[in-house]
PyMOL CGO cylinders between C-alpha atoms (Angstrom):
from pymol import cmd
from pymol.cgo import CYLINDER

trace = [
    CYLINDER, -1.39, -21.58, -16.18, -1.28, -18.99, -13.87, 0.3, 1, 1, 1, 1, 1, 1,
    CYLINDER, -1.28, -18.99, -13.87, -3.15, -15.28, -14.34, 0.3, 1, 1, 1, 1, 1, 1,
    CYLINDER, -3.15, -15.28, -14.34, -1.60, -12.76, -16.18, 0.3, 1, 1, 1, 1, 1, 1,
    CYLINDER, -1.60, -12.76, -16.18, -0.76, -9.80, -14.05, 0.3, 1, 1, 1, 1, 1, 1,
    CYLINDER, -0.76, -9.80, -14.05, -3.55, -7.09, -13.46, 0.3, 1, 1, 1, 1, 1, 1,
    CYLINDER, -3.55, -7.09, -13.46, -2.58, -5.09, -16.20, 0.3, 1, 1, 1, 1, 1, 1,
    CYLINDER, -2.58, -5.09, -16.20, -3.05, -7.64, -19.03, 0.3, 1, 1, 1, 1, 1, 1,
    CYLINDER, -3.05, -7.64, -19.03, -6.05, -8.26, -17.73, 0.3, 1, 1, 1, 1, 1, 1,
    CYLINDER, -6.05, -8.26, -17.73, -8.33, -5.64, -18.98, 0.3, 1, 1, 1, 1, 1, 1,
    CYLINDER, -8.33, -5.64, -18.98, -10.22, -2.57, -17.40, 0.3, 1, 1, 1, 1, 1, 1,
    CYLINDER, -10.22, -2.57, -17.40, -11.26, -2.68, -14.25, 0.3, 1, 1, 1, 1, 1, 1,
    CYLINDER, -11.26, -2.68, -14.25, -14.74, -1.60, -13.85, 0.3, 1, 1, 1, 1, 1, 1,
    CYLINDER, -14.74, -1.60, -13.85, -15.82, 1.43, -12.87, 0.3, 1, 1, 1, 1, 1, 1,
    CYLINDER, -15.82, 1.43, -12.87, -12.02, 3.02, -12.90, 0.3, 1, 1, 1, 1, 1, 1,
    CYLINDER, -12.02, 3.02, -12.90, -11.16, 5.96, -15.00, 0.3, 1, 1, 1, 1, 1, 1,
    CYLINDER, -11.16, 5.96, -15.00, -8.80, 5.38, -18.12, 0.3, 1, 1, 1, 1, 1, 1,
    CYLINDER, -8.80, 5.38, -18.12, -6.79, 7.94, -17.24, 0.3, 1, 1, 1, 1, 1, 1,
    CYLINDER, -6.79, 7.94, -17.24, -6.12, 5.83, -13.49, 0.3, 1, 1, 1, 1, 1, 1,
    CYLINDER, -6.12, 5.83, -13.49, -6.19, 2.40, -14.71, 0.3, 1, 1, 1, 1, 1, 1,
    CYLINDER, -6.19, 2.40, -14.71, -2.53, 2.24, -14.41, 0.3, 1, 1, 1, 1, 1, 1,
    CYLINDER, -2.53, 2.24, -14.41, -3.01, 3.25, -10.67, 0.3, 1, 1, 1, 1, 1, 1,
    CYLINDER, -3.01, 3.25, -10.67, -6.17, 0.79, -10.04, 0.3, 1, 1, 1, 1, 1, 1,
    CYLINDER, -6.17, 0.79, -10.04, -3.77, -1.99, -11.50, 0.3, 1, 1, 1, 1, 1, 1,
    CYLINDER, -3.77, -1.99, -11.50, -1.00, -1.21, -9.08, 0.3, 1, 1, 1, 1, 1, 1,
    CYLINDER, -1.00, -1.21, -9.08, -3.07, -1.67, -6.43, 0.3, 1, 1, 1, 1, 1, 1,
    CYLINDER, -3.07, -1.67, -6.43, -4.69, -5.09, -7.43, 0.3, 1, 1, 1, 1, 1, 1,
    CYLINDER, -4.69, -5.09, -7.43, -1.11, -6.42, -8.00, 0.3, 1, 1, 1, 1, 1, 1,
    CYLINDER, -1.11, -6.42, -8.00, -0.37, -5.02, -4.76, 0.3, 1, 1, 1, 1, 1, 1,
    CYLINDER, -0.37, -5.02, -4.76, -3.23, -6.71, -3.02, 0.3, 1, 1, 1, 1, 1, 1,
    CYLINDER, -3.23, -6.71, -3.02, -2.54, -10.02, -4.64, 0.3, 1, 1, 1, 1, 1, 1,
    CYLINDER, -2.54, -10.02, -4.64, 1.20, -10.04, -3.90, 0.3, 1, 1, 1, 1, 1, 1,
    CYLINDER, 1.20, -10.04, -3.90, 0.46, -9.13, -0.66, 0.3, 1, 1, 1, 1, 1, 1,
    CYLINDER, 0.46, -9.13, -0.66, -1.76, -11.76, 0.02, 0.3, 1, 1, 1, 1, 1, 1,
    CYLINDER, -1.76, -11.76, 0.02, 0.61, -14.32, -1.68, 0.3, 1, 1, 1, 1, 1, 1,
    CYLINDER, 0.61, -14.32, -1.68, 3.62, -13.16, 0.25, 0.3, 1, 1, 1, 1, 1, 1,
    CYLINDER, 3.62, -13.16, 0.25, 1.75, -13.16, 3.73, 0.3, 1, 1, 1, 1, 1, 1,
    CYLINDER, 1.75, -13.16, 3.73, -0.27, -15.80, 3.78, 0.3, 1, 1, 1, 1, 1, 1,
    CYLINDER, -0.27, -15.80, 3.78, 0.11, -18.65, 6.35, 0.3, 1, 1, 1, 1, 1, 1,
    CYLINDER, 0.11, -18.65, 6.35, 3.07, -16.81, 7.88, 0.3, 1, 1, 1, 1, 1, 1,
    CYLINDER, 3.07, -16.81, 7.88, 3.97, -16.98, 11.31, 0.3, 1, 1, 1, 1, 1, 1,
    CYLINDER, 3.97, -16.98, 11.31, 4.15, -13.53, 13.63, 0.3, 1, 1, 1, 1, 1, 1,
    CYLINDER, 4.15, -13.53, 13.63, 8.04, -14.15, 14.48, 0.3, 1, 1, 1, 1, 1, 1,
    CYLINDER, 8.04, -14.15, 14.48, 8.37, -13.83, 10.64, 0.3, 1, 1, 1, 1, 1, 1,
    CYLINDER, 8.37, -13.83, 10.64, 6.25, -11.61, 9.90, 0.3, 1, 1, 1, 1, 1, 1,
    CYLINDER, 6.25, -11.61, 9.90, 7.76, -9.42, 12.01, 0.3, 1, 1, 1, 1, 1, 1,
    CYLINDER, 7.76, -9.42, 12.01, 11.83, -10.44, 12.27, 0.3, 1, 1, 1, 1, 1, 1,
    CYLINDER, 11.83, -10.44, 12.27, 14.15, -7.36, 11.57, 0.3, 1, 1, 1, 1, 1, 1,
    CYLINDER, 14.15, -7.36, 11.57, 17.20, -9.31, 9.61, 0.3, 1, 1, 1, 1, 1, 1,
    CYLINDER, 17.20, -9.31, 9.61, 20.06, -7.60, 10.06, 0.3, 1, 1, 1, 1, 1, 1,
    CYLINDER, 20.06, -7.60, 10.06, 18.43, -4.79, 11.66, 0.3, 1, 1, 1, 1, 1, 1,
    CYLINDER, 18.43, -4.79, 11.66, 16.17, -3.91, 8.74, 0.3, 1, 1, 1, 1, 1, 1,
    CYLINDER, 16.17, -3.91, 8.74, 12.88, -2.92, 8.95, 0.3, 1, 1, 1, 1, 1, 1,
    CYLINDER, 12.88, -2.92, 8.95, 10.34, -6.17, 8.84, 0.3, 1, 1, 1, 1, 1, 1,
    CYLINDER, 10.34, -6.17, 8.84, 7.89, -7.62, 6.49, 0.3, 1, 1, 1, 1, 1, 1,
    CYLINDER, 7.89, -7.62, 6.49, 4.75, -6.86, 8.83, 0.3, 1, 1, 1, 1, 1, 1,
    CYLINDER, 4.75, -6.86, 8.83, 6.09, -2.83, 8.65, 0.3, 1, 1, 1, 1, 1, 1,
    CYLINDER, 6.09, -2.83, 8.65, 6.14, -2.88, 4.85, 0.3, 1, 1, 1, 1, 1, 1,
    CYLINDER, 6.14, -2.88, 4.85, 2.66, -4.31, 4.89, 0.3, 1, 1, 1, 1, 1, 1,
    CYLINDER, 2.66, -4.31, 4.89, 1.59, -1.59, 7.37, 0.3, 1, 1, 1, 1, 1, 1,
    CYLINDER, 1.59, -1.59, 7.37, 3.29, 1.00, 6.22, 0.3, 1, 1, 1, 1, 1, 1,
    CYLINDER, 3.29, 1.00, 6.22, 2.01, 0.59, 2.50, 0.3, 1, 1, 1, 1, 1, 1,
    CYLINDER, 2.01, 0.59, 2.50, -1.48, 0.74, 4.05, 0.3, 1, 1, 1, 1, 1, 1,
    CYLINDER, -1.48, 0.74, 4.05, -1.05, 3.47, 6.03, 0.3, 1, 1, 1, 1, 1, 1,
    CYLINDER, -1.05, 3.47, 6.03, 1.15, 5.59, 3.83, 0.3, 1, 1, 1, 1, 1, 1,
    CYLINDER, 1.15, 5.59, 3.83, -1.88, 4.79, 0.65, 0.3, 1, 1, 1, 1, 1, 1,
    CYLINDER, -1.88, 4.79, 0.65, -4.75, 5.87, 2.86, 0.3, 1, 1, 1, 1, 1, 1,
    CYLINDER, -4.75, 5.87, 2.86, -2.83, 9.29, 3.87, 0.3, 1, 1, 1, 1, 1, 1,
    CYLINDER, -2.83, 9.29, 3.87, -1.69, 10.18, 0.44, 0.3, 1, 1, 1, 1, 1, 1,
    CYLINDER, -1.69, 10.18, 0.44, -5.64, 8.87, -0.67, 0.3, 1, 1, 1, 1, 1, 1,
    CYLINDER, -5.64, 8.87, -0.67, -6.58, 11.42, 1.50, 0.3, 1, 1, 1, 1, 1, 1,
    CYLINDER, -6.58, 11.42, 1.50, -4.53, 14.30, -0.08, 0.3, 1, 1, 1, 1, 1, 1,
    CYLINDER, -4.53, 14.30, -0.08, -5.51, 13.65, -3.61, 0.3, 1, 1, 1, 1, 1, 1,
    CYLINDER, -5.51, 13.65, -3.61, -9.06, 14.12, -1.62, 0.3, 1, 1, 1, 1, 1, 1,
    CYLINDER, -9.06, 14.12, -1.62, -7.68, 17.66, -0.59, 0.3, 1, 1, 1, 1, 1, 1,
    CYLINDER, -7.68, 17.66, -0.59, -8.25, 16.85, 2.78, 0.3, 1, 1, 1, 1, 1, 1,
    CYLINDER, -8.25, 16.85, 2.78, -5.47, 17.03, 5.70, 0.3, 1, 1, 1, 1, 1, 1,
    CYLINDER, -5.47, 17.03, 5.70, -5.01, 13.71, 8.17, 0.3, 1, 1, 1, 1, 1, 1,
    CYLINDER, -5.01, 13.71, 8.17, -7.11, 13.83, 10.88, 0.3, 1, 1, 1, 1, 1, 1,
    CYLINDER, -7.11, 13.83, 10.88, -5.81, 12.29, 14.35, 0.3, 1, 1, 1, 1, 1, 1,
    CYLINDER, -5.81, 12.29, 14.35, -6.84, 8.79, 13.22, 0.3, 1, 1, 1, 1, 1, 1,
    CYLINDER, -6.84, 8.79, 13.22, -4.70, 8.88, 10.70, 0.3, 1, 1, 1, 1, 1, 1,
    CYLINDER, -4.70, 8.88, 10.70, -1.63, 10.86, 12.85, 0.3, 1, 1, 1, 1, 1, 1,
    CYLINDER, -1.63, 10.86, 12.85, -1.99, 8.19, 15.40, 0.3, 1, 1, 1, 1, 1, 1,
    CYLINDER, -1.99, 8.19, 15.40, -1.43, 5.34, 12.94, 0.3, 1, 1, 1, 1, 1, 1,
    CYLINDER, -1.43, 5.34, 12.94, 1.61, 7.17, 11.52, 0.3, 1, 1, 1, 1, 1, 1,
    CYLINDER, 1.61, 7.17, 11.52, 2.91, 7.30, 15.10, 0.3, 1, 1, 1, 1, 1, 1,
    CYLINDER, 2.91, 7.30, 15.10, 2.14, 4.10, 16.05, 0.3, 1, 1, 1, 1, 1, 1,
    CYLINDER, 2.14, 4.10, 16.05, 3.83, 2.44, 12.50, 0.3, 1, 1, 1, 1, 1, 1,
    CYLINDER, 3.83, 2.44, 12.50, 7.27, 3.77, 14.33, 0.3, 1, 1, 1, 1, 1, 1,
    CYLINDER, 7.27, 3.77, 14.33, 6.40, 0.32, 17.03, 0.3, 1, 1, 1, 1, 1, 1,
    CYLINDER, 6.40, 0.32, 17.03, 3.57, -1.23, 14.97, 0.3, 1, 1, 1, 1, 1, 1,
    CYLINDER, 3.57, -1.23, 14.97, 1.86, -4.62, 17.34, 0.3, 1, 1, 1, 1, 1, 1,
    CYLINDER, 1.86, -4.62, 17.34, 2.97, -7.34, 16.33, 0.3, 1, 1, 1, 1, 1, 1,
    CYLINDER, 2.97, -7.34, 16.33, -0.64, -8.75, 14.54, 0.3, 1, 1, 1, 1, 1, 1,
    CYLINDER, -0.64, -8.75, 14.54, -0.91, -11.63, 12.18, 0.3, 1, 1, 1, 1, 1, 1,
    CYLINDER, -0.91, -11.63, 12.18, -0.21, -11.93, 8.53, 0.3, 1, 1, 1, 1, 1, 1,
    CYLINDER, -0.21, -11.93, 8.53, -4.10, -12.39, 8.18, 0.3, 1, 1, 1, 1, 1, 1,
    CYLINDER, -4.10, -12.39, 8.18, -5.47, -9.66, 10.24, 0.3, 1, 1, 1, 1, 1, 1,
    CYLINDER, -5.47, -9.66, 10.24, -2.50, -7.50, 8.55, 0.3, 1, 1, 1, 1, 1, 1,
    CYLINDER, -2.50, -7.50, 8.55, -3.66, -9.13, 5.28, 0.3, 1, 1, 1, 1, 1, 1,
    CYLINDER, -3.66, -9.13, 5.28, -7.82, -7.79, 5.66, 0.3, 1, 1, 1, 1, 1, 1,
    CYLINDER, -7.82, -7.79, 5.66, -5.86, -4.00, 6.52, 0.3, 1, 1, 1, 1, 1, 1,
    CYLINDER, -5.86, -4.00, 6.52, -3.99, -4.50, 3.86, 0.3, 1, 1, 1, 1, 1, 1,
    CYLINDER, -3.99, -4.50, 3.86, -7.17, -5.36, 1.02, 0.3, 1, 1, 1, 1, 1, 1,
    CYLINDER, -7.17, -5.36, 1.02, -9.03, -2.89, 3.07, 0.3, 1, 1, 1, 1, 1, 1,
    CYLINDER, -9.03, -2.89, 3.07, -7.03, -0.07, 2.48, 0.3, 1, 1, 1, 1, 1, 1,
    CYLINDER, -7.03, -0.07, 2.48, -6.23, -0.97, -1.18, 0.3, 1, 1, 1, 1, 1, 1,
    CYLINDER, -6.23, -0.97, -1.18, -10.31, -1.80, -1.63, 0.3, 1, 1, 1, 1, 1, 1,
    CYLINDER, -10.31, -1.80, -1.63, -11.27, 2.15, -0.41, 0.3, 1, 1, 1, 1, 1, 1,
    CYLINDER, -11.27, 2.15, -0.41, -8.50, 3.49, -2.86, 0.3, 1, 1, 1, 1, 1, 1,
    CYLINDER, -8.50, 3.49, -2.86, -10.05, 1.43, -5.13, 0.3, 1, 1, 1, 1, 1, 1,
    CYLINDER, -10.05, 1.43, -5.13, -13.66, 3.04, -4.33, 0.3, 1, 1, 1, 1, 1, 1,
    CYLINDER, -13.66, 3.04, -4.33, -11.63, 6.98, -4.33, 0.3, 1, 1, 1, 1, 1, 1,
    CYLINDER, -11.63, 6.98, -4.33, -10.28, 6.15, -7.76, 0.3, 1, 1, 1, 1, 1, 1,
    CYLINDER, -10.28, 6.15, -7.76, -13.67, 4.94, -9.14, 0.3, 1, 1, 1, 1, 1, 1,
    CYLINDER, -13.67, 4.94, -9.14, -15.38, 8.46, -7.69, 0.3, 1, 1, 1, 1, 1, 1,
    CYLINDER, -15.38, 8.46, -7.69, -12.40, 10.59, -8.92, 0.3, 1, 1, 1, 1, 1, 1,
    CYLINDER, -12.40, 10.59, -8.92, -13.37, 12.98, -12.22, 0.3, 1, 1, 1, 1, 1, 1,
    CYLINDER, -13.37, 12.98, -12.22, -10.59, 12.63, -14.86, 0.3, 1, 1, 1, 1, 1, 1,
    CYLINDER, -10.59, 12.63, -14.86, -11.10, 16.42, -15.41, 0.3, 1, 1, 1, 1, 1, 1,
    CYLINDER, -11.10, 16.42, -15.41, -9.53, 17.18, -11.24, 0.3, 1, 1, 1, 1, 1, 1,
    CYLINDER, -9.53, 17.18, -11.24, -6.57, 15.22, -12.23, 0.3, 1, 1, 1, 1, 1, 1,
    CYLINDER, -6.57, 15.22, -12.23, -4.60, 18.18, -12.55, 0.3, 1, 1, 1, 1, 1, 1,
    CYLINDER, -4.60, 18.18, -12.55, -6.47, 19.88, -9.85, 0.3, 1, 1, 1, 1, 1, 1,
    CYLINDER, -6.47, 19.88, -9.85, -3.64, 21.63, -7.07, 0.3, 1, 1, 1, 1, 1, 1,
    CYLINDER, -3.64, 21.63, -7.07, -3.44, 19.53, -3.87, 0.3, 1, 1, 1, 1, 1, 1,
    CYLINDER, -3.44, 19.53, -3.87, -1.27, 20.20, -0.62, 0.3, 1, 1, 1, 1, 1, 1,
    CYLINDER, -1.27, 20.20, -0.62, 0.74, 18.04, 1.33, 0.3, 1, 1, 1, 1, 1, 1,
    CYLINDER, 0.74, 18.04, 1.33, 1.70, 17.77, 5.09, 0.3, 1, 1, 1, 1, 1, 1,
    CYLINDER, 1.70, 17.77, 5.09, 1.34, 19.83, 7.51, 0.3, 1, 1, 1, 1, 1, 1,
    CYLINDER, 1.34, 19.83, 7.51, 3.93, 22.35, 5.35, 0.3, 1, 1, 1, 1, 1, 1,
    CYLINDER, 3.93, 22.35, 5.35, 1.32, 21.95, 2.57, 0.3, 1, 1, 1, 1, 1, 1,
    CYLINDER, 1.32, 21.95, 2.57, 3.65, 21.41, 0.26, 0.3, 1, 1, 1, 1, 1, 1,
    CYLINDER, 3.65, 21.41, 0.26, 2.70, 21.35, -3.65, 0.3, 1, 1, 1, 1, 1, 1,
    CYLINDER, 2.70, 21.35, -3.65, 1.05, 18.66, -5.70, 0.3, 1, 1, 1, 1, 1, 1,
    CYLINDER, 1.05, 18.66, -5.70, -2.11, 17.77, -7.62, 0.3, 1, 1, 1, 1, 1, 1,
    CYLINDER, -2.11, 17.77, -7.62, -4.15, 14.85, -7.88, 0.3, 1, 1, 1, 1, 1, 1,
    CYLINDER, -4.15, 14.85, -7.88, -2.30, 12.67, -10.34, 0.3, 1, 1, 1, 1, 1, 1,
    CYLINDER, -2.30, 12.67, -10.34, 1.02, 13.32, -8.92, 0.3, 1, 1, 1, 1, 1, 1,
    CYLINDER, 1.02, 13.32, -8.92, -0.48, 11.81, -5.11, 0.3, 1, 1, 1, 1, 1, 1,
    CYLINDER, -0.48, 11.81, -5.11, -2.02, 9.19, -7.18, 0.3, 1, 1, 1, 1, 1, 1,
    CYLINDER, -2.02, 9.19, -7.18, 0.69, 8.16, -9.23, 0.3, 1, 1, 1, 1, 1, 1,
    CYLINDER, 0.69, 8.16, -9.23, 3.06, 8.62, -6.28, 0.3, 1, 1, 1, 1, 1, 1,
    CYLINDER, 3.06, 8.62, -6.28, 0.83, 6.13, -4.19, 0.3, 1, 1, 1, 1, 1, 1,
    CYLINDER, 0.83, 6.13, -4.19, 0.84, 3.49, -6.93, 0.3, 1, 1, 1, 1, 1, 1,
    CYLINDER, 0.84, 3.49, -6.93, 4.53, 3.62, -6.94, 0.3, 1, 1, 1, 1, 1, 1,
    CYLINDER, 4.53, 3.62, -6.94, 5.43, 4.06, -3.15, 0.3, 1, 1, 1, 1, 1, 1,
    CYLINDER, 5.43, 4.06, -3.15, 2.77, 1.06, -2.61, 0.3, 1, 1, 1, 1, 1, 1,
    CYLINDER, 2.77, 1.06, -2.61, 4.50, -1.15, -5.31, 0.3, 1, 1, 1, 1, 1, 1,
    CYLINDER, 4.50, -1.15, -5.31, 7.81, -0.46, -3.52, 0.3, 1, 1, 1, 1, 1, 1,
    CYLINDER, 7.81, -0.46, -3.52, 6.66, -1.62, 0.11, 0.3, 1, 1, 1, 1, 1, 1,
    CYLINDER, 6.66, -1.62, 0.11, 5.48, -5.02, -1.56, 0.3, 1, 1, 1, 1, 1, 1,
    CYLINDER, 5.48, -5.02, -1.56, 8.86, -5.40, -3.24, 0.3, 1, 1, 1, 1, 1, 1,
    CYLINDER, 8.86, -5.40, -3.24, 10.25, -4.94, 0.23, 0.3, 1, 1, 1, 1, 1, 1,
    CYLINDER, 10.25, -4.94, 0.23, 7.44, -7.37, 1.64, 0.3, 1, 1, 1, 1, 1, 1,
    CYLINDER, 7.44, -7.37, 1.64, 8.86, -10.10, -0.64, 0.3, 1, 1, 1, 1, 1, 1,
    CYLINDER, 8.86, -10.10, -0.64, 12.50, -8.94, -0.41, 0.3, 1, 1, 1, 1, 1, 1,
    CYLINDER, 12.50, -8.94, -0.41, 12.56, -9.11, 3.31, 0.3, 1, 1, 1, 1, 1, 1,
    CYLINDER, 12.56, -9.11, 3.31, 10.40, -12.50, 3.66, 0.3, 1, 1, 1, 1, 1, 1,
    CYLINDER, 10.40, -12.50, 3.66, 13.07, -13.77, 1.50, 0.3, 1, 1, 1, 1, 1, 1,
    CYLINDER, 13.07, -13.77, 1.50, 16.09, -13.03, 3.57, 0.3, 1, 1, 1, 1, 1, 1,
    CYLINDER, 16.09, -13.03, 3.57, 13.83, -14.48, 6.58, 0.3, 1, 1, 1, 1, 1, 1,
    CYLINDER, 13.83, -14.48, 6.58, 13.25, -17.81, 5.41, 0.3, 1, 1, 1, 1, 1, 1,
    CYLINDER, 13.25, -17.81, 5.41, 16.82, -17.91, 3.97, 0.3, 1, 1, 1, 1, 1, 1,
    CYLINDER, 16.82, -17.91, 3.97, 18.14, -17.49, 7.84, 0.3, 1, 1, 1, 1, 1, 1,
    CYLINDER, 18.14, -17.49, 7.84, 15.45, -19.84, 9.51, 0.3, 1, 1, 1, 1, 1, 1,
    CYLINDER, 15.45, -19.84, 9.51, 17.01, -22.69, 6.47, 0.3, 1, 1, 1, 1, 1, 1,
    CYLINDER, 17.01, -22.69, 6.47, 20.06, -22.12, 8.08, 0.3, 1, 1, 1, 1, 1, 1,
    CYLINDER, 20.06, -22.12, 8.08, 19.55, -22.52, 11.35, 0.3, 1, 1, 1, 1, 1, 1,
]
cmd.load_cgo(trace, "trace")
């Protein structure tokens, strides 16, 4: 029998009650992740079917976009580490499902560290976004990264599909 998903599991030490539901995301996010990547080749990982965006920029993109909106609910701004990734996801290398796999768990395990550190009593706490500095709070960039994160894995698995569907046929 397999696991139940991350959310049937219980609490996950350390996190907040009020950001389980965010911590559990993000381990189901890891795990499917890892699951959907693993052992897969580069001209997979990285094959735009049909012109759509590829597996490896999902990944990437989940990673990067977590971090930056991490780094709101922080009430910090990007710094040009961070602008420089965001440029470079536009033509991302073309690194392997592992190495993209460690960013990947990396990423999700500092979130993990934020949301362990974060004060249920800031939740509500103004936050600004962009360079426009346009309006949030804590929860909303925390919630909001759960959910934009649990989208780019369901386009991780979406996409792989359609790939290995077109290499059967060839």
């Amino acid at each position: 029998m397999t696991q139940p998903e991350p959310w049937l599991r219980g609490p996950i030490p350390g996190i907040p009650p009020l950001l389980m539901p965010v911590a559990h995301a993000m381990v189901m996010a890891r795990e499917d992740v890892e699951r959907a990547l693993a052992g897969l080749d580069v001209d997979a990982l990285w094959s735009k079917p049909g012109g759509a965006a590829s597996a490896g920029f999902h990944a990437l993109h989940l990673a990067g976009s977590l971090d930056r909106l991490f780094t709101y609910a922080r009430g910090q701004q990007l710094d040009d580490v961070q602008r420089a990734a965001l440029e470079a996801e536009k033509s991302p290398p073309r690194t392997s499902a592992d190495e993209l796999i460690r960013h990947v768990h990396a990423t999700i395990d500092a979130a993990l560290d934020q949301l362990r550190a974060t004060d249920e009593a800031t939740l509500l706490d103004p936050r600004e976004v962009g360079r426009i500095k346009l309006p949030s709070n804590v929860l909303g960039l925390l919630f909001h990264a759960a959910e934009h994160t649990q989208r780019h894995v369901g386009q991780v698995i979406t996409t792989l599909k359609v790939v290995r569907s077109l290499g059967a046929e060839d």
